[in-house]
C-alpha positions in Angstrom: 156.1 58.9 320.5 153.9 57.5 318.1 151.0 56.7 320.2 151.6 60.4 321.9 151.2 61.7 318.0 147.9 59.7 317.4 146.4 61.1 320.6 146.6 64.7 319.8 145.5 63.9 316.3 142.4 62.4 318.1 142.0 65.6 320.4 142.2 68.1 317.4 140.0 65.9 315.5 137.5 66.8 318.5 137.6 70.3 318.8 134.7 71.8 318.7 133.5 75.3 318.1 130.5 76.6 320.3 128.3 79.6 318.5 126.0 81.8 320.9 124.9 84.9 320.7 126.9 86.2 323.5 128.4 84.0 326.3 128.4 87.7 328.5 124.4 87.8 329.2 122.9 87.0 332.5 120.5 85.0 330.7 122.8 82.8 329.2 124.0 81.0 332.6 123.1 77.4 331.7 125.2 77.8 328.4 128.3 79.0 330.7 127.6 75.9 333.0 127.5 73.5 330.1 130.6 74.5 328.7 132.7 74.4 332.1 131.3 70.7 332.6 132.2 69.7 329.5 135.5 71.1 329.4 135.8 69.6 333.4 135.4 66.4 331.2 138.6 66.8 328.7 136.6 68.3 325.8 138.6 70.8 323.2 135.9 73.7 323.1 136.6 77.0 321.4 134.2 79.6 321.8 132.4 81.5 319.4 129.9 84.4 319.8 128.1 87.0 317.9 127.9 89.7 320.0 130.2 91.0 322.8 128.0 92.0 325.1 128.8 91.6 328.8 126.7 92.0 331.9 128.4 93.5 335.1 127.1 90.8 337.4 129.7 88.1 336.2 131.3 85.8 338.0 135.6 85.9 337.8 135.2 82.3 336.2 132.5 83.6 333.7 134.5 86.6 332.5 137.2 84.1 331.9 134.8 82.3 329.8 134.2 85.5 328.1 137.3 86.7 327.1 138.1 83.3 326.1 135.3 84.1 323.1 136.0 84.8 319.6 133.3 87.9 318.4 131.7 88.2 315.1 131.0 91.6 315.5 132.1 94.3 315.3 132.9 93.8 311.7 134.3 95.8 308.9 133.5 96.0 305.4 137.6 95.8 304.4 137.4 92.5 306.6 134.6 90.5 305.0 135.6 91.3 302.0 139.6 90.0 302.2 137.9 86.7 303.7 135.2 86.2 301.2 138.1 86.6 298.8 140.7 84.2 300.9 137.9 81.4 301.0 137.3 81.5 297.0 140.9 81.2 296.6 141.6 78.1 299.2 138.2 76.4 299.5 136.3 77.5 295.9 134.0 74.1 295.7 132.7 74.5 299.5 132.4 79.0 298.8 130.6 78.2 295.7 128.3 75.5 296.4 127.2 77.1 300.5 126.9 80.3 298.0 124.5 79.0 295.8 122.8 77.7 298.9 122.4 81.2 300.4 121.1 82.8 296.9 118.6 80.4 296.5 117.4 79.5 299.9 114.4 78.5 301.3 112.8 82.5 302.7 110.3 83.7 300.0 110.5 87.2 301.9 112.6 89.7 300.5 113.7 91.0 303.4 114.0 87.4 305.3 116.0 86.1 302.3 118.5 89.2 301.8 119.3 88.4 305.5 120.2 84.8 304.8 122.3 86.1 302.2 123.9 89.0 304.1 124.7 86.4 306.9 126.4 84.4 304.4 129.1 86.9 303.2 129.8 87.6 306.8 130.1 84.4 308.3 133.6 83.7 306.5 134.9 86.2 309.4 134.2 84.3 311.7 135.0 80.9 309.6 138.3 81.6 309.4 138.8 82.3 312.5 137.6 78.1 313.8 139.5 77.1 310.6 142.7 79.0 313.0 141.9 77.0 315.8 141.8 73.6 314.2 137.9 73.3 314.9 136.2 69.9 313.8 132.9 70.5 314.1 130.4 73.3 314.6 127.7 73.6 317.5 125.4 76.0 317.8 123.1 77.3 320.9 120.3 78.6 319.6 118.2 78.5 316.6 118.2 82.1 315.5 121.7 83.8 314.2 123.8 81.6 316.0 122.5 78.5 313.6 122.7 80.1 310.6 126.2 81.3 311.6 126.6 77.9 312.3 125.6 76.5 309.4 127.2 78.4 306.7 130.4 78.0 308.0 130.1 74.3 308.1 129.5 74.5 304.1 132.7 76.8 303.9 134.9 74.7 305.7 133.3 71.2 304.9 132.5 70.4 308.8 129.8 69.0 310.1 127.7 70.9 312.6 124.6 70.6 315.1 122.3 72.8 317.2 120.7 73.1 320.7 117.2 74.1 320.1 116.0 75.8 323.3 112.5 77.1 322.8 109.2 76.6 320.9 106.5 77.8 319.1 109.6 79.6 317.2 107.9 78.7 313.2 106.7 82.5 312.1 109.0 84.7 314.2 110.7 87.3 312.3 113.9 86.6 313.9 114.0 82.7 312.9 115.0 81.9 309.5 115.9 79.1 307.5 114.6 76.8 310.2 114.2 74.0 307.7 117.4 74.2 306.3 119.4 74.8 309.1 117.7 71.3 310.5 117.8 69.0 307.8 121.7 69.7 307.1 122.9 69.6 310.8 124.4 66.2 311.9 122.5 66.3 314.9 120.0 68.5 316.8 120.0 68.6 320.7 116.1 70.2 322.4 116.0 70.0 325.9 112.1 69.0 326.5 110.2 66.0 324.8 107.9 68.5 323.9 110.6 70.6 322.1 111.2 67.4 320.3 107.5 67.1 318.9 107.1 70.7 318.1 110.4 70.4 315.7 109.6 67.4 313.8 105.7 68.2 314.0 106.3 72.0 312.6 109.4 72.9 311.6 111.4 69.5 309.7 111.1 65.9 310.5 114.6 64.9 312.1 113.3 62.8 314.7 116.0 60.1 314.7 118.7 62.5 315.0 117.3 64.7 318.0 118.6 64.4 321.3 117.0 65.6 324.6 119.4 66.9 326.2 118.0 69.1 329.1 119.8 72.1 330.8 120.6 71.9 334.6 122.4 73.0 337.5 124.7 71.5 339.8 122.7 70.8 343.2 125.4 71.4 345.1 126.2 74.6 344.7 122.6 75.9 346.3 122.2 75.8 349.9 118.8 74.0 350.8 116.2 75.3 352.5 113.8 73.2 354.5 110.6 74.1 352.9 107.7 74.6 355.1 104.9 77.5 354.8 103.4 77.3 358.1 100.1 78.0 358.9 100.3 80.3 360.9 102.9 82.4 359.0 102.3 86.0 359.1 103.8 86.6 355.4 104.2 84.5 352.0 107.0 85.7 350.5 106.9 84.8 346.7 109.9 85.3 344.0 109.4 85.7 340.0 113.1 85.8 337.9 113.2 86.3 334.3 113.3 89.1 331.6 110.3 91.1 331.5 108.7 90.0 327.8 105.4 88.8 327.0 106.3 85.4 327.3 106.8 85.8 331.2 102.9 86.5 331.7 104.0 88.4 334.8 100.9 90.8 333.8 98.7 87.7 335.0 101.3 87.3 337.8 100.1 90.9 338.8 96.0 90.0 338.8 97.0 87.1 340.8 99.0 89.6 343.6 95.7 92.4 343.1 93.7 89.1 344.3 95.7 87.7 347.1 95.3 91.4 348.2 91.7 91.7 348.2 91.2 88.6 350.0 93.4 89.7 352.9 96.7 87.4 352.7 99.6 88.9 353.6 102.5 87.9 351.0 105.5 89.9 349.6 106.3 89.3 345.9 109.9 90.4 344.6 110.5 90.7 340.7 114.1 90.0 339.6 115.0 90.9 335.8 114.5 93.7 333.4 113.6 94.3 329.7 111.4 95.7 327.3 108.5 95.7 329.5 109.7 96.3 332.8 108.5 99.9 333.2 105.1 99.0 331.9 104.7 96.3 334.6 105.7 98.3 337.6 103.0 100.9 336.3 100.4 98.3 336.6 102.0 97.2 339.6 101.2 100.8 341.2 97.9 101.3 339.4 96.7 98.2 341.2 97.9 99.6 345.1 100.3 97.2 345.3 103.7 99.0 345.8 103.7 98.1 349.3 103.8 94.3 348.5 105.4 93.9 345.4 109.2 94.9 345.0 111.4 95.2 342.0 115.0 94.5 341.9 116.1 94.3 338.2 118.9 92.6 337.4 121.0 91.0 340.0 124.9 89.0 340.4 123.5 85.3 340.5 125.1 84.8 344.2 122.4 87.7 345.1 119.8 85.4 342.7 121.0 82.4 345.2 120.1 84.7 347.8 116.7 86.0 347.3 115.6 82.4 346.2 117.0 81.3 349.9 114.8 84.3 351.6 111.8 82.8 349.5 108.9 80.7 349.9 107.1 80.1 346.4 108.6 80.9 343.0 106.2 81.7 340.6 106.7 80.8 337.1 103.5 82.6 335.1 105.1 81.9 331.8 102.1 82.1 328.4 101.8 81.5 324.9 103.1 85.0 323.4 100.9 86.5 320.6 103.6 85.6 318.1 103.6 82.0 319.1 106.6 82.4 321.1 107.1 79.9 323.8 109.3 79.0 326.8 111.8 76.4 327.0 112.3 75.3 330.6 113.1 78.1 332.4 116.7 77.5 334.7 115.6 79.5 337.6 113.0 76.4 338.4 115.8 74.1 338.9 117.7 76.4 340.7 114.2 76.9 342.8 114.1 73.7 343.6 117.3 73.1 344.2 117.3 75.2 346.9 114.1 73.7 348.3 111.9 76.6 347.6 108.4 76.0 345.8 107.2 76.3 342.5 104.3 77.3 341.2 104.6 76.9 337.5 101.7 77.1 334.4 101.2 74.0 332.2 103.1 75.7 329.2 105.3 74.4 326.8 107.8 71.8 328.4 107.4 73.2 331.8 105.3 69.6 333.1 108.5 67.9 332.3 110.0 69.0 335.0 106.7 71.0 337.2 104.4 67.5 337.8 101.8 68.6 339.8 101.4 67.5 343.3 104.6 65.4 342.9 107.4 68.2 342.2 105.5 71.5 342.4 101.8 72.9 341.6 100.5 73.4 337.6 98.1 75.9 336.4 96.8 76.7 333.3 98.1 79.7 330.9 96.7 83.2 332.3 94.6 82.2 335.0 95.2 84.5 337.9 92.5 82.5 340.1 94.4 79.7 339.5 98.0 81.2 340.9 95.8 82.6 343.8 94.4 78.7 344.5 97.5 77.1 343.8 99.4 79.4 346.4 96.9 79.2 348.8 96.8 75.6 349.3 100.4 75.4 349.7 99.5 77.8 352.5 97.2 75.0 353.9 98.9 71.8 353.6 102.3 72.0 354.8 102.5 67.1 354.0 102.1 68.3 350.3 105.2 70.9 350.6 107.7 68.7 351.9 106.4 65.7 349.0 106.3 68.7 346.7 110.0 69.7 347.9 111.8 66.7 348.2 110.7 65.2 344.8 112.1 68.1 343.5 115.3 67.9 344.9 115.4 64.3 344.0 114.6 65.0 340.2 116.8 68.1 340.2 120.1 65.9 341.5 119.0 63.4 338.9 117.3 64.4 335.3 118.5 68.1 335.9 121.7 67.8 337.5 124.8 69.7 334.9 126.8 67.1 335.6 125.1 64.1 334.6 123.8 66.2 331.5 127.8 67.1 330.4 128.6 63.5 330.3 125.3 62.7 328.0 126.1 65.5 326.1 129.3 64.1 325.3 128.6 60.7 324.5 126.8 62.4 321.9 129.3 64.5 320.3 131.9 60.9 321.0 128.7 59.2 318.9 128.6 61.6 316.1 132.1 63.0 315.7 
């Protein structure tokens, strides 16, 4: 009875609290898969999100995932209020001390600063909520709300907490503040790219010997392969692009490369998947250029359908650039589930896409917003059908191994067994 007793103190003392900014979006897929493995593996995870939002092309199992999450919002004024209150009274040392933090943090704009504050006197409703559940430590997805979420409710509850960093080039966006903060007080920070890793402790906070790189992945199984092979003599190229449609995506170079490929006479089909801000301006481009008999667009999709369309594929094309705000990629998903599935990619040389893109071994590189370089790059995969199948069986081999979910669940929770 005893030992039984000691056991579930050890599970409680486990429990962890997951913060995203709303397990319900298409785009947060890999998040969904991550927490399935490492409940699969006998972790305690209770989830926490900011946002309900909810796409309609969920998965049974990912709606379960989603009612299963605890919402910051919608919040009323009565609410934060009564738990502002309830925390001075039960926890005044850890509400006065994270409060000083928040009035005198680290944003010397006003309106950057009032937001670190105002996400301070809301966080206790959503702290009170994991101090409900018995959480015993704080993880965050994300560097933006979610952290700071993250991070102030650590102070108020006296747990320790860590982050997945996902992206770069995020020092001077609007959106991300506190980043020093939020790093230097986390036990741990997870990035999933080496070159995540550098850009943290280069730009943001030097925390190398607590960062972890962790990647995102996919299980292997779960996509059919296709035996890659472009003939030569194949009438039609039929090339895929998947991802929201923001300047990051470069899909506008993506677009010069189809109005070449065109003018030289190869036949090809190219299907966007994905919406957002600058969907409509694309497709208007894509018109303006004659190429609405060649280039389809199919907005947002179930991911069985995604499965689908990379099956019917022979290239995905991965155009991704430096935005003007120094916003970068991480490693986008939908090149591991390319590969996966034996289909091609065709990726630029941006951010901590080589890491997974090495050219001529897993798939083709090409620098940032060079449309004669897509053009080349697809063309020669035209030509040599010996460098296709190198291209797509290294792929598969490195997508079962460095990328494969379940490999990455049980790293991921030797680190939280390491730190907790």
């Amino acid at each position: 009875m005893q030992g039984l007793k000691e056991e579930c103190f050890i599970l409680q003392h486990r429990k962890i609290g997951y913060v995203t900014t709303s397990v319900g979006t298409l785009s947060h897929t890999f998040i969904r898969r991550e927490i399935s493995e490492l409940r699969r593996l006998g972790m305690d995870i209770e989830l926490f999100g900011i946002r309900p939002e909810s796409a309609a092309e969920l998965s049974n199992e990912e709606i379960k995932l989603l009612n299963g999450t605890t919402f910051l919002y919608p919040l009323k004024i009565s609410s934060i209020i009564s738990r502002n209150f309830w925390l001075i009274i039960t926890k005044p040392l850890c509400y006065f001390k994270t409060l000083f933090a928040a009035l005198f943090n680290e944003e010397l704009n006003i309106y950057q600063h009032l937001k670190l504050m105002y996400h301070f006197f809301i966080s206790p409703c959503i702290a009170l909520n994991m101090q409900q559940k018995g959480i015993r430590h704080i993880h965050a997805h994300f560097m933006n709300v979610p952290a700071t979420i993250a991070m102030y409710c650590s102070g108020l509850l006296g747990l320790p907490y860590s982050i997945t960093v996902h992206s770069a080039g995020i020092k001077g966006l609007k959106e991300m503040i506190g980043l020093k903060s939020k790093l230097k007080k986390a036990n741990f920070i997870c990035t999933i790219s080496k070159y995540n890793k550098d850009y943290i402790n280069d730009n943001l906070f030097p925390c190398r010997q607590k960062t972890y790189i962790v990647r995102c992945g996919v299980d292997p199984n779960e996509f059919a392969w296709k035996n890659s092979h472009i003939m030569q003599n194949q009438k039609e190229i039929k090339l895929i692009s998947i991802g929201r449609f923001v300047e990051k995506k470069g899909f506008k170079y993506l677009l010069d490369a189809a109005e070449l490929l065109k003018k030289e006479k190869i036949d090809f089909e190219l299907t966007f998947i994905g919406k957002g801000p600058l969907k409509s301006k694309i497709e208007s481009l894509s018109k303006t250029y004659g190429l609405s008999d060649c280039i389809f667009f199919k907005g947002s999709i179930p991911h069985e359908e995604v499965k689908e369309e990379l099956s019917r594929s022979d290239i995905l094309i991965v155009s991704s650039v430096e935005s003007k705000t120094g916003e970068k990629e991480g490693i986008p998903t939908v090149i591991m589930e390319a590969m996966a599935s034996g289909v091609l990619v065709i990726a630029t040389a941006h951010s901590g896409i080589p890491e997974i893109v090495k050219n001529k071994l897993t798939g083709l590189l090409v620098p940032e917003k060079d449309p004669f370089a897509l053009v080349d790059a697809i063309k020669l995969l035209g030509k040599d059908n010996n460098l296709v199948k190198t291209c797509a069986n290294n792929a598969r081999e490195l997508i079962s191994g460095e990328f494969n979910i379940k490999k990455i669940a049980i790293q991921k929770k030797e680190i939280f067994d390491k730190n907790i």
